[in-house]
N, C-alpha and C positions, 0 to 999 in steps of 0.2 A: 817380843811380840810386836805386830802379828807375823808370823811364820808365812813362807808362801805358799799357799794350800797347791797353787798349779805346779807346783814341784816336789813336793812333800805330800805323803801318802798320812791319811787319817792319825796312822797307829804311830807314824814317825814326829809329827805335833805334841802327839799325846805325848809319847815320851819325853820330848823337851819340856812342854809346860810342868810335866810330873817333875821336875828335877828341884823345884821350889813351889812344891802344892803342899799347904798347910796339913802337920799332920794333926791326928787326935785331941792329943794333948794340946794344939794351939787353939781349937774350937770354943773353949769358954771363955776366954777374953777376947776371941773377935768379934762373939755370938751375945758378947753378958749374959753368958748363962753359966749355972752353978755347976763346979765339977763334977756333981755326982749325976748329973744329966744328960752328961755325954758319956757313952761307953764305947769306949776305944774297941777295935777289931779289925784288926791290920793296918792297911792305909786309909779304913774310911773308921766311921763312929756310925754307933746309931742313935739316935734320938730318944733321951724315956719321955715320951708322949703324957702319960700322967703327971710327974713329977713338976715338966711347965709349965702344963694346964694348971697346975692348980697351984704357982706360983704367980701365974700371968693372967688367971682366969679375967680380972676388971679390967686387964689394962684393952682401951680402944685397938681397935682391928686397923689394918692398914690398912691400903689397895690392894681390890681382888681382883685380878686379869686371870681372863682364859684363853685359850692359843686353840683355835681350831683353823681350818682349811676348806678351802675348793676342794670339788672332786681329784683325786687325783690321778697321774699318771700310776705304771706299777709299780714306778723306782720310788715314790715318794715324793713329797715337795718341801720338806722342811721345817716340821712342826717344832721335833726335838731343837732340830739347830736353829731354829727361831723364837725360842723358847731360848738358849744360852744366850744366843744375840742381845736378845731384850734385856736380859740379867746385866750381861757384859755393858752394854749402854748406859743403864739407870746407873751404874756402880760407875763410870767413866761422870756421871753429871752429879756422885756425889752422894749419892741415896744409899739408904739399908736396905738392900732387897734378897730377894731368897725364893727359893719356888722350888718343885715338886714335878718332875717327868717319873715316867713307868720305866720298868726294869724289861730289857729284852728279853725275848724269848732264845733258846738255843735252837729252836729248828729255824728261821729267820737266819738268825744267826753266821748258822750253817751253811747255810742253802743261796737262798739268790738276792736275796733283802738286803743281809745283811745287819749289822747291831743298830740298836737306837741311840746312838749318841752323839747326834749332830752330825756337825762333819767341817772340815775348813777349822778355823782361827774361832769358831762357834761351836764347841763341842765338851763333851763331860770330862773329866778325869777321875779318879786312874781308868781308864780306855778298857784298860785289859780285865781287871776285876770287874767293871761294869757287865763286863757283855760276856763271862763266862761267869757266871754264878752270884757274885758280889758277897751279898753275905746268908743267902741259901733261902731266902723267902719261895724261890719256885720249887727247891729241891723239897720244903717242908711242908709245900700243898702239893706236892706230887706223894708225900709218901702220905703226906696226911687222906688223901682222896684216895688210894690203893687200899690201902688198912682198910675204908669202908669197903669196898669190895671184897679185901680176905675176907673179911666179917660175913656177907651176904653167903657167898660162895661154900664157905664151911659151914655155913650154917643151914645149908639147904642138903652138902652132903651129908651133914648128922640126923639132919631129920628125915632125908630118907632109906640111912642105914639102923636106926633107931625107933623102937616105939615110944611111946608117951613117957610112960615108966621110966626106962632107961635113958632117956633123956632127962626126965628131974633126977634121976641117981645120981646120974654123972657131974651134971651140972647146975640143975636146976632150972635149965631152960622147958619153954613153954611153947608148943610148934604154933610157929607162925604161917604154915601153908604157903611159902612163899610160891609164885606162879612162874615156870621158867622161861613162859616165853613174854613176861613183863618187868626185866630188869632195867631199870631207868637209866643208871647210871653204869659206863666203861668202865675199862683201863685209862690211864692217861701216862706219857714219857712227854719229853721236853723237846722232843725232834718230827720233825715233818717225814713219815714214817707211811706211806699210802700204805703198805702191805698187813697193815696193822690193824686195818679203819675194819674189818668183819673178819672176826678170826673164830673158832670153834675149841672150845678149852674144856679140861676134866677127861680128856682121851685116855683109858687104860682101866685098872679095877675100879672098885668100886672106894676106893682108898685114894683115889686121884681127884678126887672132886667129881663136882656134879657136871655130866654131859653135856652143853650145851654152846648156843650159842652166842657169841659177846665180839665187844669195839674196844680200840683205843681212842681215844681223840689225845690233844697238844694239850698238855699240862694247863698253859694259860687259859684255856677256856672251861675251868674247872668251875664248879660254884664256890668254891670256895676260894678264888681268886675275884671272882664278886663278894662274897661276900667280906673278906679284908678292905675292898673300897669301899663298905658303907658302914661297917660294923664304930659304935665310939669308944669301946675300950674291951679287954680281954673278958670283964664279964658279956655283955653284948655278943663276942664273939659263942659264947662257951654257951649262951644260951638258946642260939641259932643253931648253936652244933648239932644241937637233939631233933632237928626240926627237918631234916634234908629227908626225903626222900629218895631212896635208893631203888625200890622193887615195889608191887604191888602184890597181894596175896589174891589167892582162887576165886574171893568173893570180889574183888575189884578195890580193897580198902588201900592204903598208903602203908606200905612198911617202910620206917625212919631210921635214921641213925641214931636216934633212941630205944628204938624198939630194939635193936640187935647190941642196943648197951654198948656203944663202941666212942661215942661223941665225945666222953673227956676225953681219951686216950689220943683221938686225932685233935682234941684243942693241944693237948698236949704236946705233939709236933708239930705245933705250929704257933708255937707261947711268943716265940723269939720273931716272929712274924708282925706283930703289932706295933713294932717302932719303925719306924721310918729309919733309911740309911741314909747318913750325910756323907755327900761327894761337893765338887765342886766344879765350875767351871774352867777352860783353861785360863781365863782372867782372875779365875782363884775369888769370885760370887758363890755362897752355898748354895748346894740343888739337894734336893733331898731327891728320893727314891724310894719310891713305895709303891704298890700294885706292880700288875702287868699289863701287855699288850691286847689282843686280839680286843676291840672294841664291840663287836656281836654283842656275842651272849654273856660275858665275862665287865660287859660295862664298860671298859676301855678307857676308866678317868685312874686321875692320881687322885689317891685316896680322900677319903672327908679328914680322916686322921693329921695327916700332915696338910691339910690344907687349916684347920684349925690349928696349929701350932703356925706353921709362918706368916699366919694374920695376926697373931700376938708378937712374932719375934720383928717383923719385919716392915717396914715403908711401904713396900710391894711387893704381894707374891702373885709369882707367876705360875698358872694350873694349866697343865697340859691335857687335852683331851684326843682319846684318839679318832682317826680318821677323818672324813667331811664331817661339814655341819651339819647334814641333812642328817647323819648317823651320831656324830661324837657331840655337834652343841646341842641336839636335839634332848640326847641321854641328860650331858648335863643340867639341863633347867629343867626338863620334867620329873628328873628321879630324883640325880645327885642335888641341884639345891631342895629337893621338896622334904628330902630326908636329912639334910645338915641344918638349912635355914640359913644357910648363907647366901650372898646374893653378889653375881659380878661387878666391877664397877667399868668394866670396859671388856670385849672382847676382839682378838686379833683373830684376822681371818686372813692366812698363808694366800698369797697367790705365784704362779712363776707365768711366765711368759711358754716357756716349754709346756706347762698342761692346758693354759689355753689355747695355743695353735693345735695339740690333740684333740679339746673340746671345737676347733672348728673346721675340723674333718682333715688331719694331718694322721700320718700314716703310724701304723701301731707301733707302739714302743714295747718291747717285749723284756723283760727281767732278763741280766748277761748276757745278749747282744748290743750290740753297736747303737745307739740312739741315730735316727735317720738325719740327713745334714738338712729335714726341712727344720729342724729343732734350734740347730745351729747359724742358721741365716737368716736376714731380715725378710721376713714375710707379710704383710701388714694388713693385707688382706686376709691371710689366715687368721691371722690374731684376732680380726675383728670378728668374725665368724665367732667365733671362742667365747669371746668375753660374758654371751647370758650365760654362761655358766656361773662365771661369779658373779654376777647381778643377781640371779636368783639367790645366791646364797646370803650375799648382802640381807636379800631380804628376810629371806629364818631369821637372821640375828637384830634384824630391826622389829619384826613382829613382835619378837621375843622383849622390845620395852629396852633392850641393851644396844648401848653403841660401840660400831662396829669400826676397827679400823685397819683396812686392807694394810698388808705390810707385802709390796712387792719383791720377794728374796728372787736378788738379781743374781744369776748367774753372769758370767764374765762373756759368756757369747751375746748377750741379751745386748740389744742396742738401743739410742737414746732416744728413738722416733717408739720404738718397742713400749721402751717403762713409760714415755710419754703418755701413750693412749691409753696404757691402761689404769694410769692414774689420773688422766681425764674420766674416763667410765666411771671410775671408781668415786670420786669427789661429785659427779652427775648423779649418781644413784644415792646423796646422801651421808656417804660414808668418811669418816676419817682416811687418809691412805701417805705412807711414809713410802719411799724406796730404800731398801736397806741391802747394804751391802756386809753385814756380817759374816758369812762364808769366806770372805777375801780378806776382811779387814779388821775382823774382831768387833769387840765394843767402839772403836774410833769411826766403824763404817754403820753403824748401828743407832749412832745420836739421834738422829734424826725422827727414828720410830723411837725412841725413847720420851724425845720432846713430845710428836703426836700422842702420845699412848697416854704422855701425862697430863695432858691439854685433855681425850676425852674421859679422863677420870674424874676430875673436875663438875664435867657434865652432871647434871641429876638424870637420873633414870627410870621409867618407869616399868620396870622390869614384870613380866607376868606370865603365869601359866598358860603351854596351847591349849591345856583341857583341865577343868575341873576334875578333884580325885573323887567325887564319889559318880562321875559319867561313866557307862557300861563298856565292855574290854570291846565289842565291837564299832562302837560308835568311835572310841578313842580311837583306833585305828586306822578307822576313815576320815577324822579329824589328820592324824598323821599323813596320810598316804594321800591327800588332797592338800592340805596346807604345806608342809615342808615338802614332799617329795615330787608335789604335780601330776599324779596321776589324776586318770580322771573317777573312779574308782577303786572297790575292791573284790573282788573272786576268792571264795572263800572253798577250801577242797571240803569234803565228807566228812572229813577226819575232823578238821579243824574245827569245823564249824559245829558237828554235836560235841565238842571240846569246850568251844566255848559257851553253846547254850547252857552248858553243864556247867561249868564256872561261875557266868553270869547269876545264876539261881541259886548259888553258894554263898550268903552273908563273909563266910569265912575270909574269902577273895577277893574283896572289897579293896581293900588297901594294897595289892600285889600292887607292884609297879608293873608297867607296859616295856618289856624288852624288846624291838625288832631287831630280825637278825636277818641282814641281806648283805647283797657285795658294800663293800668301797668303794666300787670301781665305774660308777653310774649312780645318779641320781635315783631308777631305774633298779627294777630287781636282774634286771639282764646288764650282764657289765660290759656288754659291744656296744649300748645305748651310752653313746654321749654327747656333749653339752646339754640343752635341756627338751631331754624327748615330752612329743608329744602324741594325745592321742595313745593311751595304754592304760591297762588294768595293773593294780598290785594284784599278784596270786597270794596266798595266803595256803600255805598247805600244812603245817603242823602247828601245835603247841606245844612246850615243854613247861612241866610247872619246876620253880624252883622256890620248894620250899621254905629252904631255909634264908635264901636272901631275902624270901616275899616276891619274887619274879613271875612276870609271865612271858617268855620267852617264844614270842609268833615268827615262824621263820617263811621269809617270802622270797619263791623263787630257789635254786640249787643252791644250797651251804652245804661247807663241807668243814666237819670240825677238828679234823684232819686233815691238814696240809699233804702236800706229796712234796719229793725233791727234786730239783731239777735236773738239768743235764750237766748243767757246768755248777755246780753246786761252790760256796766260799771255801769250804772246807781243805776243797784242794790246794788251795794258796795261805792257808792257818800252819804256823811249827812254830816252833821253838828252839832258840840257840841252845845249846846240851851247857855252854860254857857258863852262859850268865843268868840262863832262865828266863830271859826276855820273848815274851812272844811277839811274832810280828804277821803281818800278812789280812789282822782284822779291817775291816772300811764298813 
């Protein structure tokens, strides 16, 4: 180490760093923790979550760092591998650190994204089990969230091949009048599948299920991939199970995944879901793994679970959140701390030089084409253009009582007049700000944000909520959509808006958390609006309740919870040697 990332391909790193990455069995005496708390499972372990809580429950919490971003480009800017960077760093100056990124999704994957596991001399290992499966947390909320739909689906074909009678004969069920054209909840697979997103199911006798119509959406944006990030132990988990909403009956009431008695059976496939997996860096720093991606409606943090185990085991952990600030640090301090009671001691805020020249009016960068050569040359007038971008975000995260500290992750084209100014901006608007060069150089290029990050831990904080929780779902929103995102307004549809008068007048919903569900790819519910639009409405045009996390999922602007695939998809460049079994071709 460090390997040359400009000549060496992701999956080629990986493999080397793997060749001396501690296995299972070395994890309790690097980690002081007790053998029976690490469970071995292949080349990684999982975590038992209880077992060190409540050996470690008094010992003080370390440092809690959170990694969020600028708007970004589509390729991304480096949250995951500035998140390894930091790791790699701390651990270069000496420190016990350890932290918690989300598990990729396979349509990403697949497609044009790509896996989440850093990238350069900054990246996870084992590489390859990261980003096909790991140890099955997605495959066990995909079947776990299926099961609820067999459940629905049979049980609407019984009820209406069945009378009353012959329904308690058989089974003792009790008809619930499920309504067919109010089923809440899809299909979900793990793949970016457009052909999937409105499909027509039950085609054939009366023996194929009920006629009708029905969706998939991406596995990750299941509720119950929210609800593993907030849930604090498998009973928690088990008693949320009953609570999901799936359909609604003829008179308008909620039918649950209690109602259709299905909720152990899916806590059930999903038991092994509750611990955290432990991987590492290729500096061979543990990173845990837990949750998943899509920051929308699925939350898009690393879980409360393992974020409370690596503040007992560790100096510093490091919490990944996904997306912008405006969307990923926003989640964090209104939901995720409101529901842990944890509280950051410092947040990092990604910036590159390539999504600021985007942000100032630099020509679209498209996912599997060529990045244009304004990206690649000094442009310094463009840049400057760019930079409210991260000014504005700066400021979310200074409202928010936490300090912020820009970490410029340099790419190798990036030039010294480039990181210059934007770490002038940066230190002008207030903010902590390192240049780091971890993609190129590992933890050696990484000290730097290591020092800053530990300098504003140090700081005291006045950390604080954007909205009081007992303030009504529409004033939050306008709180949001004027404070963090700059609109000047909000435009609420038909739909939504007797949704939420209807809400609002429900004691029950009092305590939902506020989910907004909009692009990434804009400040802005329109993802062409970039650096920082002005002069605009949020639109607001649906609600989704999600019961069982306690969510209220407001979606502004087109979301789509189904991905499509693109044209030059990863997949085509993914195999595997027949001889060694090595895969290669992942990035």
């Amino acid at each position: 180490m460090p390997y040359n990332p400009l000549v060496m391909s992701d999956w080629q790193i990986a493999e080397e760093a793997e060749k001396n990455m501690p296995q299972p069995s070395d994890w309790p005496a690097k980690l002081h923790l007790e053998k029976d708390e690490v469970i071995p499972y292949g080349k990684v372990a999982r975590l038992d979550y209880l077992k060190i809580m409540k050996r470690l429950n008094d010992k003080p919490d370390g440092k809690y760092v959170q990694v969020t971003g600028i708007t970004p480009t589509p390729l991304g800017e480096g949250k995951s591998t500035t998140t390894c960077g930091l790791l790699e760093g701390l651990g270069r100056r000496g420190f016990n650190v350890g932290g918690c990124i989300r598990q990729p999704s396979g349509g990403p994957t697949m497609n044009i994204k790509g896996t989440a596991a850093g990238g350069g001399n900054a990246l996870l290992i084992p590489m390859t089990e990261f980003s096909m499966g790991l140890t099955g947390d997605i495959n066990d909320i995909t079947n776990a969230h299926n099961l609820a739909m067999v459940a629905v689906t049979a049980r609407m074909q019984h009820e209406r091949n069945y009378d009353d009678r012959k329904l308690d004969m058989l089974s003792g069920m009790k008809r619930l009048d499920i309504d067919p054209t109010r089923i809440e909840m899809g299909w979900v697979m793990d793949f970016c599948a457009q052909s999937l997103r409105n499909i027509i199911i039950g085609i054939g006798s009366k023996m194929d299920g009920y006629t009708m119509q029905s969706k998939f959406q991406i596995a990750v944006s299941s509720e119950l991939m929210a609800l593993l990030a907030i849930v604090k132990d498998l009973a928690d988990l088990r008693h949320r199970m009953d609570r999901i909403t799936v359909a609604y009956n003829k008179h308008g009431d909620p039918i649950t995944t209690g109602d259709l008695q299905v909720g152990g059976a899916m806590t059930a496939l999903m038991r092994n879901t509750i611990n955290p997996t432990l991987c590492c860096t290729a500096e061979y720093q543990p990173l845990m793994v837990h949750t998943g991606p899509f920051a929308n409606i699925a939350l898009g943090q690393s879980s409360i679970i393992a974020d409370r185990i690596g503040l007992k085991m560790f100096d510093y952990h490091i919490t990944e959140s996904g997306f912008a600030a405006d969307i990923g640090f926003e989640k964090f301090c209104n939901v995720k701390c409101r529901l842990s009671d944890l509280r950051p001691n410092a947040s990092v805020l990604v910036a590159t030089v390539r999504a600021l020249k985007m942000h100032g009016g630099g020509p679209a960068i498209v996912a599997g084409l060529r990045v244009p050569d304004e990206y690649t040359r000094e442009d310094l007038g463009l840049l400057e253009k760019g930079l409210p971008n991260m000014l504005h975000h700066i400021k979310i995260i200074t409202e928010a009582g936490v300090k912020p500290v820009v970490c410029i992750n340099v790419f190798h084209t990036d030039t010294k007049s480039e990181i210059a100014m934007v770490k002038r901006a940066a230190e002008q608007a207030g903010a902590h700000c390192a240049v780091s060069r971890h993609w190129e150089f590992g933890g050696e290029g990484a000290l730097e944000l290591a020092d800053v990050v530990q300098d504003a831990c140090k700081e005291d904080n006045e950390f604080k909520f954007l909205y009081p929780q007992e303030m009504k779902l529409r004033d939050r929103v306008e709180v949001i959509a004027r404070e963090v995102y700059g609109a000047d307004g909000v435009s609420w549809s038909t739909t939504a808006e007797n949704k939420a008068k209807s809400l609002e007048a429900d004691a029950e919903y009092d305590d939902y958390a506020t989910i907004m569900v909009k692009t990434p790819l804009s400040l802005s519910h329109d993802p062409a609006r970039k650096g920082v639009p002005k002069g605009w409405i949020l639109p607001v045009r649906d609600i989704m309740v999600y019961s069982g996390a306690r969510f209220l999922c407001l979606f502004a602007g087109d979301v789509n919870l189904m991905p499509g695939t693109g044209s030059n998809p990863a997949f085509r460049r993914i195999d595997i040697d027949p001889l060694t079994g090595k895969v290669h071709g992942i990035f």
